[in-house]
C-alpha positions, 0 to 999 in steps of 0.5 A: 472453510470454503474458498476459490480455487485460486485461493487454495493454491495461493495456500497451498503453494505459499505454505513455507514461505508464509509460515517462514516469514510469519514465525521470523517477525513474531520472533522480532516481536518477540525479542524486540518488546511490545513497541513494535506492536504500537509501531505496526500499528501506527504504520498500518492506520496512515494506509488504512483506505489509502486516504492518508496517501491520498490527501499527500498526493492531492495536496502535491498536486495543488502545488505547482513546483511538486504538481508531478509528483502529485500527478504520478501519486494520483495515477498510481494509487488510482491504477492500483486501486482498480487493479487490486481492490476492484478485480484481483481481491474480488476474483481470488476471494483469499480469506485472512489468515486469522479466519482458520482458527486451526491454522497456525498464524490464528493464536500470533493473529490473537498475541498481536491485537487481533485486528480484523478486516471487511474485505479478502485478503490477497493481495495487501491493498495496503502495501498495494497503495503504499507503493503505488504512490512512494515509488513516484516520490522515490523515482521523481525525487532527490535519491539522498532522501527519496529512497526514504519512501521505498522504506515507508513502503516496505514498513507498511507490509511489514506492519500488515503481516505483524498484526496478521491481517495478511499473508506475507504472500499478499504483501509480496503482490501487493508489493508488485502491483503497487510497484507496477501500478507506481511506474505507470503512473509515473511514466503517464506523469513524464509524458506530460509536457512541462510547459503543458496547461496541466503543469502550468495552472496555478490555483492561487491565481484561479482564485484572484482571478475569480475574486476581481471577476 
């Protein structure tokens, strides 16, 4: 199977911590039943092209009283979008794990599904995304409940790595990047004044306004 060099290594330098992680879930699944698999799922269908993440980040950025939250949301998955799809998966060309079918993580890719993907595999543009809008909501909102994001989040790579279409190498940078790309949207969103025209637009007044014109 021909890949990138970068690729290689991730492979080569991964090797133990994939396999230890791959083996440890499919043993969960195993001892847990056959509801974790519809659970993973379900989990993995609300990040498919981010567009579930999306339309929460759109509709809290309508809304006046969550319109930073939105606008964290929106920076995030956008700086992680460019970052993650459009350049890292790009340049490293990582093929899924079930595209070996000689390697070990191809018969747990076939027990759990055997769903497939278009595009490379590192880093999880998934867990990249899921991150990348929950860190602004678990930042910017109530720590009793916020921290409830972060949980989502972590599900999400968990769910990628049990239906193997990524190494849990990928959901680890996905993870980090979708972190980093959450933080700067965040502190973008902060540094907006809240007393700015951005903050202070209300869309139901634009609406009046248009209807009397």
């Amino acid at each position: 199977m021909n890949m990138t060099v970068a690729a290689a290594w991730l492979n080569s330098f991964f090797a133990g911590f994939d396999e230890g992680v791959v083996n440890a879930i499919h043993k969960l699944h195993e001892c847990a039943g056959d509801w974790t698999q519809p659970f993973a799922e379900i989990i993995s269908l609300l990040g498919k092209g981010g567009i579930a993440l999306i339309i929460l980040s759109l509709v809290l950025l309508i809304c006046r009283p969550t319109r930073r939250f939105g606008t964290a949301m929106c920076l995030g998955l956008a700086i992680g979008a460019i970052a993650v799809n459009l350049w890292l998966k790009v340049v490293i060309a990582r093929p899924r794990p079930y595209a070996d079918p000689q390697s070990i993580f191809y018969p747990i890719w076939l027990a759990h599904g055997s769903h497939t993907e278009s595009d490379f595999s590192f880093p999880s543009g998934h867990t990249n995304a899921a991150f990348a809008a929950m860190v602004p909501v678990f930042w910017l909102g109530n720590k009793r409940w916020s921290w409830l994001a972060l949980v989502f989040a972590v599900l999400m790579g968990i769910s990628r790595i049990h239906l193997m279409v990524h190494y849990p190498s990928d959901v680890l940078c996905g993870a980090i990047t979708g972190t980093i790309a959450g933080i700067i949207g965040t502190l973008i969103a902060l540094r907006i004044p809240e007393d700015s025209k951005w903050y202070g637009w209300d869309l139901r007044k634009q609406r009046r306004k248009g209807a009397h014109e």
